[in-house]
DRENVOMI-317214 format. One record per atom (N, C-alpha, C): x, y, z; residue in one letter. Coordinates in nm, 3 decimals, always signed. Layout:
<vokols>
VOKOL         u         v         w   rest
VOKOL         X         Y         Z      a
...
</vokols>
This chain:
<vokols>
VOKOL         u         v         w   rest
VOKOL    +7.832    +9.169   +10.502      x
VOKOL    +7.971    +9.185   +10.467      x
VOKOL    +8.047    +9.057   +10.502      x
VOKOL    +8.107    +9.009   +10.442      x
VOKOL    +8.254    +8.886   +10.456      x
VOKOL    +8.360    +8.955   +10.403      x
VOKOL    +8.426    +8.841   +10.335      x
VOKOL    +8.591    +8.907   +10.367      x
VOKOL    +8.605    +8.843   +10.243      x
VOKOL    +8.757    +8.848   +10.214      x
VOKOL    +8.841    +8.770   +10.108      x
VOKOL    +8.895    +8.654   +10.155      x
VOKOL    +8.890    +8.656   +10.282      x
VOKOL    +8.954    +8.587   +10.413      x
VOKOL    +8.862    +8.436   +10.446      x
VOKOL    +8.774    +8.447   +10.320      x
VOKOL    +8.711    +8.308   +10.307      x
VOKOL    +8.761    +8.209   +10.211      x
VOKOL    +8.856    +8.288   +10.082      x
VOKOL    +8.884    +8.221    +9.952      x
VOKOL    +9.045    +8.206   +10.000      x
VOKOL    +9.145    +8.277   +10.064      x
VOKOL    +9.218    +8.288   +10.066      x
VOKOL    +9.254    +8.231   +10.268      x
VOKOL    +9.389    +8.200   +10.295      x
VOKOL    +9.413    +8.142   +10.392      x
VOKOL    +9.521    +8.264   +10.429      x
VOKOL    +9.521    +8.373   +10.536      x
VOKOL    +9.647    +8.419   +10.591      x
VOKOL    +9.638    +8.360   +10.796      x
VOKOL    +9.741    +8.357   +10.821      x
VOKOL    +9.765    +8.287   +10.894      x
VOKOL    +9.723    +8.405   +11.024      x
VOKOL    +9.645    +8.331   +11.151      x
VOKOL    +9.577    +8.404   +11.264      x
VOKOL    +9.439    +8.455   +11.255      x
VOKOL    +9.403    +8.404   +11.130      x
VOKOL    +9.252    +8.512   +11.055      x
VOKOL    +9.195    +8.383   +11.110      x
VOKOL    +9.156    +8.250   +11.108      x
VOKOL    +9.106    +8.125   +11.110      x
VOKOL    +8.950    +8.164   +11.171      x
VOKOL    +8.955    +8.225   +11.314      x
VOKOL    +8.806    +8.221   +11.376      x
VOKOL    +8.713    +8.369   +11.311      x
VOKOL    +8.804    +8.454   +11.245      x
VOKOL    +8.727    +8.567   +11.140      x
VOKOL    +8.668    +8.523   +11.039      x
VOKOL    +8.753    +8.455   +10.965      x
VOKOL    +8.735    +8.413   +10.867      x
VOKOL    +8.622    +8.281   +10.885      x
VOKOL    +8.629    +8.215   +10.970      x
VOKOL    +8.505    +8.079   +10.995      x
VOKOL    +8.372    +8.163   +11.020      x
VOKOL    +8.359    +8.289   +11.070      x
VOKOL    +8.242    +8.345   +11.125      x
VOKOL    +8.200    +8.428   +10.982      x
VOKOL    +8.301    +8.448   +10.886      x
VOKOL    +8.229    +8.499   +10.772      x
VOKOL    +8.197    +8.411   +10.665      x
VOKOL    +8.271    +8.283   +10.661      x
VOKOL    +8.142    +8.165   +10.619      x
VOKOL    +8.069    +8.180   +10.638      x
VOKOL    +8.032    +8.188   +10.779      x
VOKOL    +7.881    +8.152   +10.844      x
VOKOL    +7.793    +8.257   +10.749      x
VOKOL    +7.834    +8.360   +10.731      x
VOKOL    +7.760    +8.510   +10.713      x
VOKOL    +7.723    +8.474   +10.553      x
VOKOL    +7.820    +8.382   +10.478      x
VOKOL    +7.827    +8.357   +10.333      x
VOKOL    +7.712    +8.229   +10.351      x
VOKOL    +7.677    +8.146   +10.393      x
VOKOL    +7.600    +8.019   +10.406      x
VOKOL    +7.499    +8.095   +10.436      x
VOKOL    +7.451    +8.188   +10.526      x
VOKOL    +7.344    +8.240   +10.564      x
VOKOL    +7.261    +8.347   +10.452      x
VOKOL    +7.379    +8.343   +10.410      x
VOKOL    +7.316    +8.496   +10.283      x
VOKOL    +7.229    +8.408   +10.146      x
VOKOL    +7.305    +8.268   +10.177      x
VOKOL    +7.240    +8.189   +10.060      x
VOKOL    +7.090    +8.136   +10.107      x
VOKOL    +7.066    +8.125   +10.234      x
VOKOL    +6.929    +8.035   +10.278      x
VOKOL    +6.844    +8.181   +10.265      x
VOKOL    +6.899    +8.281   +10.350      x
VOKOL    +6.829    +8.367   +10.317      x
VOKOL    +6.774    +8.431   +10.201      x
VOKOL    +6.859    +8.423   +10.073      x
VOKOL    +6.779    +8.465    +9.977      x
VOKOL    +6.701    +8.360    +9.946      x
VOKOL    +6.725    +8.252    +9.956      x
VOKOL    +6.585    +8.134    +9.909      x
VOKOL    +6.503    +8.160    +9.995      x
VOKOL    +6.469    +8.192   +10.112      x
VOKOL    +6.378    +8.200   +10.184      x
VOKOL    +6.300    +8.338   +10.174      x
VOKOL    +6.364    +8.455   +10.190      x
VOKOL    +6.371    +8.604   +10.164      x
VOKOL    +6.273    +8.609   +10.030      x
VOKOL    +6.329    +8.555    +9.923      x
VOKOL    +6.344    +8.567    +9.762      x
VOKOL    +6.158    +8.601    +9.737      x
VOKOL    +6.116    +8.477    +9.792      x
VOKOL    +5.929    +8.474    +9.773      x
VOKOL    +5.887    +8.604    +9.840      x
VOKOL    +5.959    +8.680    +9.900      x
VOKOL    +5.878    +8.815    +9.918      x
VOKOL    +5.928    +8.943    +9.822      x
VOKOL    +5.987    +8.857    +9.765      x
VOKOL    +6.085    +8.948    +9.684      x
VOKOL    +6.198    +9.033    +9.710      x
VOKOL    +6.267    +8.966    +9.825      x
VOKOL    +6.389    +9.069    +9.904      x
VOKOL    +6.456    +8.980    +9.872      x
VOKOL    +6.632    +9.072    +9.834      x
VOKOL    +6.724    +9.021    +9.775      x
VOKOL    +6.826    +9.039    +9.877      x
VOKOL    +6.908    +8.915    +9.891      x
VOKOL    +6.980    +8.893   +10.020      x
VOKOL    +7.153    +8.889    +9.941      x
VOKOL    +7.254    +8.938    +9.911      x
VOKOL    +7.393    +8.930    +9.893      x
VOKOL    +7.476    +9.000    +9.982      x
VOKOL    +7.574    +8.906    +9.981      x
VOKOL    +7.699    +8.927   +10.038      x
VOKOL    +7.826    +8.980    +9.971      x
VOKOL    +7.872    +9.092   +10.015      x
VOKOL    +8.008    +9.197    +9.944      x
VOKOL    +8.107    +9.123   +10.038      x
VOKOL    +8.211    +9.106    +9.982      x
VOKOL    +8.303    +9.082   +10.020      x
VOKOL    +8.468    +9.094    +9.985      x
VOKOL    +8.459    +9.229   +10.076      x
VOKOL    +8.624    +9.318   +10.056      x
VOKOL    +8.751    +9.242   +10.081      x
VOKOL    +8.856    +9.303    +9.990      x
VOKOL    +8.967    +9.227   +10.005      x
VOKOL    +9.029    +9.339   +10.112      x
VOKOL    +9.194    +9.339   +10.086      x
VOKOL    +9.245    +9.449   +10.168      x
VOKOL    +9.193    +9.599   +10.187      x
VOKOL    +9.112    +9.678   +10.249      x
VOKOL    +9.103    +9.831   +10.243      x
VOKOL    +9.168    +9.886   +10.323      x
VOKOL    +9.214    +9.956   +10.294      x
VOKOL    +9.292   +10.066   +10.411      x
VOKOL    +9.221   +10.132   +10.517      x
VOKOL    +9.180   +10.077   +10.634      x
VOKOL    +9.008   +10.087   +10.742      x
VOKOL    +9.180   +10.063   +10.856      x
VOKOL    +9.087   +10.079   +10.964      x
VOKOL    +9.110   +10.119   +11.137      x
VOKOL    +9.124    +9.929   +11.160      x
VOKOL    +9.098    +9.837   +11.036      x
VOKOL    +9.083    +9.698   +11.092      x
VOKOL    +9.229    +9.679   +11.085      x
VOKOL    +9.247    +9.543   +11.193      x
VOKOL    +9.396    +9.554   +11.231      x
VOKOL    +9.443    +9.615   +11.281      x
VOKOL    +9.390    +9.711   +11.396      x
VOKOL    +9.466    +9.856   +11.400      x
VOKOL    +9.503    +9.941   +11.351      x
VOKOL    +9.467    +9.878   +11.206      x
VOKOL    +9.555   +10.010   +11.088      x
VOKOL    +9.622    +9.964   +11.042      x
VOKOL    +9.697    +9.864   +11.018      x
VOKOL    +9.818    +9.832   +10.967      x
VOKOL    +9.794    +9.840   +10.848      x
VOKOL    +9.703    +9.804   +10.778      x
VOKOL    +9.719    +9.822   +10.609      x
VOKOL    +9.758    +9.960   +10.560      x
VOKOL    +9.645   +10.059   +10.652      x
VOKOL    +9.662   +10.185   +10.609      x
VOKOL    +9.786   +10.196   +10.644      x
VOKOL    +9.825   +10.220   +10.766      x
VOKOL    +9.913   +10.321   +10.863      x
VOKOL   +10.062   +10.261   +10.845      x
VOKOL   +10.091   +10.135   +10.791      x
VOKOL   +10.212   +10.104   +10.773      x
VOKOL   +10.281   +10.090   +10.636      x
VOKOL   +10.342   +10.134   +10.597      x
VOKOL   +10.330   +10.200   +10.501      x
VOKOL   +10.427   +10.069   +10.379      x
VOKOL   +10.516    +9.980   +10.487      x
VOKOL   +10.516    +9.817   +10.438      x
VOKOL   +10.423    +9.748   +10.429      x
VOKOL   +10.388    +9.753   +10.517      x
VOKOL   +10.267    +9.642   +10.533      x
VOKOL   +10.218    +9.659   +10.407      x
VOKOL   +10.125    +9.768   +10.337      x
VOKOL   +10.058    +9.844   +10.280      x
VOKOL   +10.144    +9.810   +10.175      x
VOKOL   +10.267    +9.803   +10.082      x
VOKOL   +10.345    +9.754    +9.960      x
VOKOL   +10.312    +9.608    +9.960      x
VOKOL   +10.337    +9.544   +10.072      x
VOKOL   +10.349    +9.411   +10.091      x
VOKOL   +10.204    +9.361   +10.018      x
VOKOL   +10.078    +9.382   +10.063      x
VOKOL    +9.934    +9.342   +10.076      x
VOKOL    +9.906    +9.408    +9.912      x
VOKOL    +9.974    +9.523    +9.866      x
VOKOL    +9.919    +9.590    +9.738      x
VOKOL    +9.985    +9.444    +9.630      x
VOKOL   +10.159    +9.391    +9.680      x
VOKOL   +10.183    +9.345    +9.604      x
VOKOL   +10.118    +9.221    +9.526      x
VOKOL   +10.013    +9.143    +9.633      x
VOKOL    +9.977    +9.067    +9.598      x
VOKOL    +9.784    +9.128    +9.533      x
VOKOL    +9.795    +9.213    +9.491      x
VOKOL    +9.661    +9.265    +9.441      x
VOKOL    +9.676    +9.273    +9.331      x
VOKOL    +9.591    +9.190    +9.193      x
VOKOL    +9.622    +9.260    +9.057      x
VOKOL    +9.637    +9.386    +9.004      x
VOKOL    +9.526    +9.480    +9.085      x
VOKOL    +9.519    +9.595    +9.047      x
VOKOL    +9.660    +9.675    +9.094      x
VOKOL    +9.713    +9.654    +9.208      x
VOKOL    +9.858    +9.693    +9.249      x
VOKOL    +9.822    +9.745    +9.362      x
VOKOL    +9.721    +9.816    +9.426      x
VOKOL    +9.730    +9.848    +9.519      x
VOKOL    +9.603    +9.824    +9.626      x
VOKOL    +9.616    +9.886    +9.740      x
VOKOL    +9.510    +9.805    +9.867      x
VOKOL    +9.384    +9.932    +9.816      x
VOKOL    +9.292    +9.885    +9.896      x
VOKOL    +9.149    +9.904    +9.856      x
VOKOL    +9.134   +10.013    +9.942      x
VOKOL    +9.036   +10.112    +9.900      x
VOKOL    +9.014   +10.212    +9.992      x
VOKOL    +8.842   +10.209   +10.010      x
VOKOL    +8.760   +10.252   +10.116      x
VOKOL    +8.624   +10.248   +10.178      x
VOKOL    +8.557   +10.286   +10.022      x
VOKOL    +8.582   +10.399    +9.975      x
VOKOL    +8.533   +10.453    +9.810      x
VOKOL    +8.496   +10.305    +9.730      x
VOKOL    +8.584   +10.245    +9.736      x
VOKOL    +8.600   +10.126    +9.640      x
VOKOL    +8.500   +10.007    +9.689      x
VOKOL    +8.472   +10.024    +9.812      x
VOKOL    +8.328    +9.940    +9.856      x
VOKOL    +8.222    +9.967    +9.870      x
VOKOL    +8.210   +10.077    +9.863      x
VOKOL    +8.048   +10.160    +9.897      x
VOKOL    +7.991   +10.165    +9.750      x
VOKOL    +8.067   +10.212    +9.702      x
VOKOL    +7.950   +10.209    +9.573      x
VOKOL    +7.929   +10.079    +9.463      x
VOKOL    +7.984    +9.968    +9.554      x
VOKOL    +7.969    +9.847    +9.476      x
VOKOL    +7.822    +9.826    +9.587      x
VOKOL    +7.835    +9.829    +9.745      x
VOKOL    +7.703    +9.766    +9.802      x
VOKOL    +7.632    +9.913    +9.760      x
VOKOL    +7.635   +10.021    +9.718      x
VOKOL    +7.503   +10.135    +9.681      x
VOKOL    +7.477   +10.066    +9.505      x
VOKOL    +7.523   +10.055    +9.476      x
VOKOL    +7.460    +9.948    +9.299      x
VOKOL    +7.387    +9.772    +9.353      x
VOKOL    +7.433    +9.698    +9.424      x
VOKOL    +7.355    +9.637    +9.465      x
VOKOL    +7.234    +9.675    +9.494      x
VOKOL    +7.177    +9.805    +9.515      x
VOKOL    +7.064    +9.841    +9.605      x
VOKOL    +6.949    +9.909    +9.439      x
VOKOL    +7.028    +9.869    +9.308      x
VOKOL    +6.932    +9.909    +9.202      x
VOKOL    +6.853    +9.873    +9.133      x
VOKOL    +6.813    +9.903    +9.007      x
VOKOL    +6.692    +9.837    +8.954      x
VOKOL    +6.803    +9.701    +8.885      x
VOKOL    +6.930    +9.828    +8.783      x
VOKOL    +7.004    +9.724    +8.755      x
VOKOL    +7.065    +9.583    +8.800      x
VOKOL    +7.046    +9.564    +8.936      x
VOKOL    +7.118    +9.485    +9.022      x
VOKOL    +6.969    +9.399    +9.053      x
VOKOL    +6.883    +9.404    +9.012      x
VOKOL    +6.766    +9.348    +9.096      x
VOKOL    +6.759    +9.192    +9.015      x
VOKOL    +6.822    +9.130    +8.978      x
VOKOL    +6.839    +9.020    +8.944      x
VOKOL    +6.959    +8.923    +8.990      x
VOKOL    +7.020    +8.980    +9.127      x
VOKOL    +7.139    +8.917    +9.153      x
VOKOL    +7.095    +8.894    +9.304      x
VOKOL    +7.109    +8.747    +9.361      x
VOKOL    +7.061    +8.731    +9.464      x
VOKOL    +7.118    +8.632    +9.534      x
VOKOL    +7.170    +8.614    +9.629      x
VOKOL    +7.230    +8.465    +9.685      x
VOKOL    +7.357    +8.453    +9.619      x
VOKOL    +7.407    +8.560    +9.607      x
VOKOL    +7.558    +8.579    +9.560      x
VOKOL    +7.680    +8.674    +9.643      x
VOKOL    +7.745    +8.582    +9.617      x
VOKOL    +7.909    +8.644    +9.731      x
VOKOL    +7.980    +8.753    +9.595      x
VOKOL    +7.954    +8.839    +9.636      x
VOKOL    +8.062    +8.972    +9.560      x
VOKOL    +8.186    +8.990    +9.606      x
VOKOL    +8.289    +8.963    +9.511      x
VOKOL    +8.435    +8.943    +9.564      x
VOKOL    +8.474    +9.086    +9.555      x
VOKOL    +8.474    +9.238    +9.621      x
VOKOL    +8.554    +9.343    +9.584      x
VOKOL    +8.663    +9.374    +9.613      x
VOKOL    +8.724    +9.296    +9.596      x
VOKOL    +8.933    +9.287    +9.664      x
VOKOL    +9.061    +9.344    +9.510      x
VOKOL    +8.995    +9.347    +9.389      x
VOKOL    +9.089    +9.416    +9.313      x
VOKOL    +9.167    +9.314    +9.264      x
VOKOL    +9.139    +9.207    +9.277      x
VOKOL    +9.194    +9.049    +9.210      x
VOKOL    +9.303    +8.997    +9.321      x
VOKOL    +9.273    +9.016    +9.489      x
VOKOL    +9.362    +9.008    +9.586      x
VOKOL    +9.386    +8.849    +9.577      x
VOKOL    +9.511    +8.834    +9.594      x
VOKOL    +9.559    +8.621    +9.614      x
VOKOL    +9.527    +8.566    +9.479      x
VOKOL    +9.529    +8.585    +9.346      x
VOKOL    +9.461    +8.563    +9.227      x
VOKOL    +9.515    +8.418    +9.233      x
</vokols>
C-alpha cells in the first residue's frame, strides 16, 4: 500500500509520504526480481478514504470531509469498499499481466 501522498504535496505528510516512496521503489525491484518465479509484486495506492487515519478527520469531520471531496474529480472522499476490490482484482487471472505498477485509487484526487 502507498498513498496519493507521493504525487501530490500536502503540508506535514513529508516523512509518510518519503516512506511510501520507499514502498513504491521497492515494489518495482521486487517485481523484477519476484517476476522469474512468476510472482507479481504491485502497489495500490489510495487517495482520501474515510479510515480512523488522521484520527478520523476525513471521516468524522464533516468539513474537513467537503474540503478533501472538493478537490476529488469524482466529488467525493473514498470509502474502504472503493479499495478492496481494486487490491481483490489485482489478485486475478485478468490482472495477471500487470506487475511493477503503482495503482492510483484516489477518484482523480489533486488532478
Amino acid at each position: 500500500m502507498s498513498t496519493g501522498l507521493t504525487r501530490f504535496v500536502i503540508e506535514g505528510f513529508g516523512a509518510y509520504a518519503a516512506m511510501k516512496g520507499a514502498v513504491e521503489v521497492l515494489t518495482k525491484y521486487m517485481a523484477k526480481e519476484w517476476g522469474k518465479r512468476g510472482i507479481r509484486i504491485n502497489v495500490v495506492a489510495p487517495g482520501a478514504i474515510a479510515t480512523d487515519f488522521g484520527g478520523g478527520a476525513v471521516r468524522d469531520n464533516p468539513q474537513m470531509n467537503e474540503h478533501v471531496a472538493s478537490n476529488i474529480a469524482l466529488g467525493r472522499v473514498g470509502e474502504a469498499d472503493d479499495i478492496g476490490g481494486v487490491i481483490a482484482s489485482l489478485c486475478t487471472e485478468e490482472f495477471s499481466w500487470v506487475n511493477g505498477t503503482r495503482l492510483e485509487v484516489s477518484g482523480g484526487q489533486m488532478l
